[in-house]
C-alpha positions in Angstrom: 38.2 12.6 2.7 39.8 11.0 -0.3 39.5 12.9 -3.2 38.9 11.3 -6.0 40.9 13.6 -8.9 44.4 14.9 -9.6 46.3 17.1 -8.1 45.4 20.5 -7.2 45.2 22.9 -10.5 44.8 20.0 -12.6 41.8 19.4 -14.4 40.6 16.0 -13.6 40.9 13.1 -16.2 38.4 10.7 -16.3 40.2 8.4 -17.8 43.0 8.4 -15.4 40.4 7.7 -12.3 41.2 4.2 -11.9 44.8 4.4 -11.4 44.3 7.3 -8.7 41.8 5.7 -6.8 43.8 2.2 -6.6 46.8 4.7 -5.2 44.6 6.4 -2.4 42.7 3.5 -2.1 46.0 1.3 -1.0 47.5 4.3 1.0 44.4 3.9 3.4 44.4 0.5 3.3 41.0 -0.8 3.3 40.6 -4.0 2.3 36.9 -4.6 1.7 35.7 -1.4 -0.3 37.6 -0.9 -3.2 36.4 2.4 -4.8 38.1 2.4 -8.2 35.7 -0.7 -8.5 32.8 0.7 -7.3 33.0 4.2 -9.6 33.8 1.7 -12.2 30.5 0.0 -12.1 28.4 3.4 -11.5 30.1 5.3 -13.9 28.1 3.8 -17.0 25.0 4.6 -15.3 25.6 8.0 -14.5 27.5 9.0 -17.3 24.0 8.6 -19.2 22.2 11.3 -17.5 25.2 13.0 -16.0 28.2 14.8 -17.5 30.4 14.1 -14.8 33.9 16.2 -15.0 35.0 15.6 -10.9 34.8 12.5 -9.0 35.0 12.9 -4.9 34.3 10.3 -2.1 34.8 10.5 1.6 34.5 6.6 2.7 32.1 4.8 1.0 30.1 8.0 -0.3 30.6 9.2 -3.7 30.4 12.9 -4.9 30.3 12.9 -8.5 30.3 17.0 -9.8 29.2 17.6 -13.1 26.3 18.6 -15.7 22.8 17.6 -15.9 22.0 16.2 -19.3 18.6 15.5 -18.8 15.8 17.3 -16.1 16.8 16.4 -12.5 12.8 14.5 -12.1 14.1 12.4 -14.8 18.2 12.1 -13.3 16.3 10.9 -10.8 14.2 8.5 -12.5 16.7 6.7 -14.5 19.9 6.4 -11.5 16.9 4.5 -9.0 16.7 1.2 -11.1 21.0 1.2 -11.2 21.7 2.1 -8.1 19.2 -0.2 -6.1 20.7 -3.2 -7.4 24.4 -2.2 -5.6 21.7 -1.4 -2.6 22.7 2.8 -2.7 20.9 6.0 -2.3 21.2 9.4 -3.9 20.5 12.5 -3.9 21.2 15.6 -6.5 22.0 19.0 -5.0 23.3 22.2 -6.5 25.5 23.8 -4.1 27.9 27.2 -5.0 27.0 26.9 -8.7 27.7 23.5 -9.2 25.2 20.4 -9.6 26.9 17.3 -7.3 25.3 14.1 -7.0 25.6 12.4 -3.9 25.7 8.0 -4.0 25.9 6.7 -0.5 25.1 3.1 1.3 21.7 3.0 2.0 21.0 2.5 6.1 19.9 -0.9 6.9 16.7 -0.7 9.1 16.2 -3.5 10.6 12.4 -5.1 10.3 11.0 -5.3 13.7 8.8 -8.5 12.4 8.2 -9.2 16.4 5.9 -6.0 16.3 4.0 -8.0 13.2 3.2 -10.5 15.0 1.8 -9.3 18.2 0.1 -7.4 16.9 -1.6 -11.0 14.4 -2.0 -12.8 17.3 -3.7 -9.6 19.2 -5.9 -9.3 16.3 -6.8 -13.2 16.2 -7.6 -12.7 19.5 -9.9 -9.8 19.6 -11.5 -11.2 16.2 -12.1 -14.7 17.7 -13.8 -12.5 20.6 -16.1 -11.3 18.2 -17.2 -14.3 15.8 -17.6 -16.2 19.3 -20.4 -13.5 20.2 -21.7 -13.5 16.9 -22.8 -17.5 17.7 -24.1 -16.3 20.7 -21.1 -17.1 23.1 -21.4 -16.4 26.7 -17.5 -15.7 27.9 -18.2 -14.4 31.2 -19.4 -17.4 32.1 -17.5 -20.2 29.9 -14.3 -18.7 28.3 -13.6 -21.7 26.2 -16.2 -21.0 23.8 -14.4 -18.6 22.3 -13.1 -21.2 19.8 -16.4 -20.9 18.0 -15.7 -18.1 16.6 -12.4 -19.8 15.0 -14.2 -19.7 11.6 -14.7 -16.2 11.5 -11.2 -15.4 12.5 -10.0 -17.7 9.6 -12.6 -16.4 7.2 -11.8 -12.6 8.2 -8.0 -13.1 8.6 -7.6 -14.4 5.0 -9.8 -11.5 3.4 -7.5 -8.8 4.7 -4.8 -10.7 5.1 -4.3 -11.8 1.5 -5.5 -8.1 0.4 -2.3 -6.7 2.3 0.0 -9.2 1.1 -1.1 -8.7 -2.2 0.4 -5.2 -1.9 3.6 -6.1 -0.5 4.2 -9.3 -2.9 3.9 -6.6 -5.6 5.8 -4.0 -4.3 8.7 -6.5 -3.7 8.9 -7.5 -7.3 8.9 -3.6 -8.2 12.1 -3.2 -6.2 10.0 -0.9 -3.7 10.3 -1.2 0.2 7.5 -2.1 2.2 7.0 -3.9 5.5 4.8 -6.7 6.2 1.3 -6.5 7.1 0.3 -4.9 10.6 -3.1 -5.8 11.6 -4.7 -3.6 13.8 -6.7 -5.4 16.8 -9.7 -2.7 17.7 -13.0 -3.9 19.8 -15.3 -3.3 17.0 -18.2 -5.2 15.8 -15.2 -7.5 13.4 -12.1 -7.2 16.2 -10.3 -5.3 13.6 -9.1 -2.0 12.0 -7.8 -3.9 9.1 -3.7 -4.2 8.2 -1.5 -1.6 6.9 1.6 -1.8 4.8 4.6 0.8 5.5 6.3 1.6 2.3 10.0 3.9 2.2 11.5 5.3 -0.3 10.3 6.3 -4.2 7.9 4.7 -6.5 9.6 3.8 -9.4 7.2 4.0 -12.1 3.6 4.7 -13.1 3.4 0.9 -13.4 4.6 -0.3 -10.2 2.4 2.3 -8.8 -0.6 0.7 -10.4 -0.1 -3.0 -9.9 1.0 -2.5 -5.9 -2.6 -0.4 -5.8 -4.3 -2.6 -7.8 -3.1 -6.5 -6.4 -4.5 -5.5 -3.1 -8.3 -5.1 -3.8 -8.4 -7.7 -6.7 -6.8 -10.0 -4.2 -9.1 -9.7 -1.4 -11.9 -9.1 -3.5 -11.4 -12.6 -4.9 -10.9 -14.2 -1.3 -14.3 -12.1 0.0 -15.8 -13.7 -3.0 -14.5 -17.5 -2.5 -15.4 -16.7 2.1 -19.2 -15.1 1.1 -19.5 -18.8 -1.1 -18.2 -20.7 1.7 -20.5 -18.8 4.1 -23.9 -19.0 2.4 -23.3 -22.9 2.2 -22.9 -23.3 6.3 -26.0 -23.5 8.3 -26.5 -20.8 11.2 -27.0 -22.5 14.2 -29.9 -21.2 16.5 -28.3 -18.3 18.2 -29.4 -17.1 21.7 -29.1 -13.9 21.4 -27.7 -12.4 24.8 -28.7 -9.1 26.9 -27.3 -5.7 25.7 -26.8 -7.7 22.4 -26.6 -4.7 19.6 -27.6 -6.9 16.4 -27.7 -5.1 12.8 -29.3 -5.3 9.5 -26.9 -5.6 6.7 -27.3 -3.7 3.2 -26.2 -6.3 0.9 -24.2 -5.1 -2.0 -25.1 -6.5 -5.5 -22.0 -8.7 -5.9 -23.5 -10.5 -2.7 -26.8 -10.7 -3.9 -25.7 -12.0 -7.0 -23.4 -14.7 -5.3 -26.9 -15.7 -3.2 -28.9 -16.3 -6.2 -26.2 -18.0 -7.9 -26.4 -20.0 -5.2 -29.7 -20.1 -3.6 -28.9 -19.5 -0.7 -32.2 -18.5 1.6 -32.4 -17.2 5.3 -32.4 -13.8 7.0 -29.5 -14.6 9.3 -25.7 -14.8 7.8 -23.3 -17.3 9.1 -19.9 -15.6 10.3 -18.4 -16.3 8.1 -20.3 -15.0 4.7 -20.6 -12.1 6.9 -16.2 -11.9 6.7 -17.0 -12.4 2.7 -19.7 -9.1 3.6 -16.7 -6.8 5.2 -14.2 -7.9 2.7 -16.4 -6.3 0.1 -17.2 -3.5 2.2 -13.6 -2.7 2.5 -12.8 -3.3 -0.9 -15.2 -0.5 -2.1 -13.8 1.7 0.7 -10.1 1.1 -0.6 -11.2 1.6 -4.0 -12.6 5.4 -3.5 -10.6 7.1 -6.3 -8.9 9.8 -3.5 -5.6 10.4 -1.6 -3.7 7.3 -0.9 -6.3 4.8 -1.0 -5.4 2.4 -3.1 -8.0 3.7 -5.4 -6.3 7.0 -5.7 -3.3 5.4 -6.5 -5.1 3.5 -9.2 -6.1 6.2 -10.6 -3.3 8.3 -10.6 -1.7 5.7 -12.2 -4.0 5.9 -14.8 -4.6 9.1 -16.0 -1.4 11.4 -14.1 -2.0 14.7 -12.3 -6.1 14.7 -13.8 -6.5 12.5 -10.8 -6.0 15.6 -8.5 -9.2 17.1 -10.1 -10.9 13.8 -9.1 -9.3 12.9 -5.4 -10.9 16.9 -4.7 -14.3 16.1 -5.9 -14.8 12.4 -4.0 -14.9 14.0 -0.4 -18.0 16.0 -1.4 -19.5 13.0 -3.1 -19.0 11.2 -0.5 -20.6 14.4 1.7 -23.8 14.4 -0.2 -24.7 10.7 0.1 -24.5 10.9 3.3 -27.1 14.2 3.8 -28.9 12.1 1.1 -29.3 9.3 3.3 -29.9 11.1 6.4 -32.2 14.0 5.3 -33.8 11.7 2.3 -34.2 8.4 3.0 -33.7 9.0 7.1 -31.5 6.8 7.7 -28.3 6.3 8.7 -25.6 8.0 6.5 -23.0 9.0 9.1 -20.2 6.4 7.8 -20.3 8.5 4.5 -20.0 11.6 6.4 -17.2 10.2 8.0 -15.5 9.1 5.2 -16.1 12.7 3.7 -14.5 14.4 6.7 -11.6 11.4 6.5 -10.5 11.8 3.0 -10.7 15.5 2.9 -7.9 15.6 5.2 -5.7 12.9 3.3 -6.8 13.9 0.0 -5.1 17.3 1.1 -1.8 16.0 1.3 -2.0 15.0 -2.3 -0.4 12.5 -4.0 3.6 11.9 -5.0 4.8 11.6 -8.0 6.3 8.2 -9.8 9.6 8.4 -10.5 8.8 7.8 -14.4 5.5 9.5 -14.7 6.1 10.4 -18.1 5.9 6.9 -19.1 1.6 6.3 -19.8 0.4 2.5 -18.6 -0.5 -0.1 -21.4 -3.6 -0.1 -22.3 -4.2 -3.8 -20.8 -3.5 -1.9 -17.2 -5.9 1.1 -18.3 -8.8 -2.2 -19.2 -7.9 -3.8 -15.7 -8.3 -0.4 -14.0 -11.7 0.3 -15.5 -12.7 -3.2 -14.6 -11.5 -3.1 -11.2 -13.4 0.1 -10.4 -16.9 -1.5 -11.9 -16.3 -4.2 -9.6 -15.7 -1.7 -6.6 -19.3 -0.3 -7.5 -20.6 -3.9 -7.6 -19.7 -3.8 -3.8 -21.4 -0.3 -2.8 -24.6 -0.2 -0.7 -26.4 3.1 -0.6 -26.8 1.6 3.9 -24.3 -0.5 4.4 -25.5 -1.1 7.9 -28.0 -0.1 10.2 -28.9 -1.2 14.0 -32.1 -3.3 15.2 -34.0 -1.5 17.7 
């Protein structure tokens, strides 16, 4: 370990740092990590929120002992921004009476994009599957019509597609970690689960936390709206429908219904692909639930703090009693929303971290956009969102 101070029952001198760590620095000889420099460029940084009095590194980790001059939440706060730009982590500890904050190289995890990308072509294989049935395809008997349902693997693909990269665009530009898009390939009645974006490390900010959670929804809500106008302008061909053929009745949200008046589109039957501009809106209201870590809940934490706790609780129950409402009321069937109860009480549980800065309130432009974004969510609910024909 190369200590970074003078000699032993010597107060160390802050301003004679430089000169000892060129000394131990040459007397190990390394060549491509010069530590006087480095120290040099963090110093200013931590100095800030950090009375440092003792300076220690073992290779290219720092120790740096000292005195908090601010609450360690906050320490922590202010070093992120610094210290991402020379690519290090940190960590604050206070070990045998004495605070010591710990700067190290961050480990390089390599992306394993080839996992991505299965798992895309998976999906535009088991969603191809689907919109081919949807036209009444029989693939038992002629596999190559499965390229009619092309159109609503584009049409599907781009709603969540552009809705997860959204996120990760965002997230980028706040400094914040976060994998591409994995799509999830699932035999359901759309071929798909969704996507899901994997983020690491710390939100920065109440404001990166609310445009990451907000680009998402906005974003695919804007492509469900361009596919459900695309759709209601195609013309369903005739389908024969084939044996063991489950076929369902769709509740139409009022964003939908208003795009077919706007329109005037007519007919019973949706093409494929208004019904990807259907799901998009579906999922868009289901991401928006103001709970856990949907990107709702992180809206809305965002928005108005630790309140959104009070909030995230209450949403599971709502969600509870529409569905007895629908099932014991109406008699129909409710069971999605008893799901999604039972699905967000366990995630709403975990409760949700804290921003790095979450002192610092959003603008009141981001509070206007928030409210706005979660009247559109409502434009997208449907008391049945689906039900089958018998």
């Amino acid at each position: 370990m190369l200590k970074m101070d003078c000699p032993k029952n010597k107060t160390f001198s802050l301003g004679d740092r430089n000169s000892k760590m060129n000394q131990e620095n040459n007397k190990k000889g390394k060549g491509k990590f010069d530590a006087k420099e480095m120290v040099s460029r963090l110093y200013p940084f931590i100095v800030r929120v950090f009375d440092v009095y003792e300076i220690q590194n073992s290779g290219e980790t720092f120790y740096f002992y000292g005195t908090p001059k601010i609450s360690t939440e906050n320490i922590i706060g202010e070093l992120w921004g610094p210290l991402q730009k020379f690519k290090l982590g940190y960590t604050l500890k206070y070990e045998l009476g004495e605070h010591v904050l710990l700067v190290f190289p961050e480990k390089k995890t390599k992306e394993k994009t080839w996992l991505n990308l299965i798992l895309f072509i998976a999906t535009l294989f088991t969603t191809m599957v689907c919109g081919a049935l949807m036209f009444g395809a029989d693939l038992e008997k002629e596999p190559l019509q499965l390229f009619q349902g092309l159109p609503f693997t584009l049409a599907i693909m781009a709603v969540l597609g552009s809705h997860e990269m959204a996120h990760y665009v965002m997230a980028r530009y706040h400094g914040m970690k976060a994998s591409l898009p994995y799509f999830i390939p699932f035999p359901s009645f759309i071929g798909t689960m969704g996507a899901v974006i994997r983020y690491r490390g710390p939100v920065p900010s109440r404001k990166a936390l609310f445009d990451v959670g907000i680009a998402g929804p906005l974003v695919g809500l804007l492509m469900s709206v361009a596919v459900t106008v695309i759709g209601l302008n195609l013309e369903m061909p005739e389908v024969k429908t084939l044996p063991d053929t489950m076929m369902f009745d769709l509740g139409l949200p009022p964003l939908f219904v208003f795009i077919q008046n706007l329109i005037g589109a007519t007919g019973e039957t949706l093409h494929p692909v208004a019904f990807a501009g259907w799901v998009g809106m579906f999922v868009t209201l289901l991401n928006l639930l103001p709970a856990g870590q949907l990107d709702g809940g992180h809206i809305l934490r965002a928005m108005v703090g630790k309140k959104a706790e009070k909030v995230s609780y209450l949403m599971p129950r709502i969600l509870f009693l529409i569905g007895l409402y629908v099932i014991y009321w109406l008699k129909e069937d409710g069971v999605i929303w008893i799901f999604w109860a039972l699905l967000l009480w366990v995630f709403a549980a975990a409760g949700h971290p804290s921003p790095m800065h979450d002192k610092v309130e959003l603008d009141k432009k981001r509070i206007l956009l928030g409210i706005i974004t979660f009247i559109l969510g409502c434009l997208c609910f449907t008391l049945i969102p689906f039900k089958p024909i018998l």
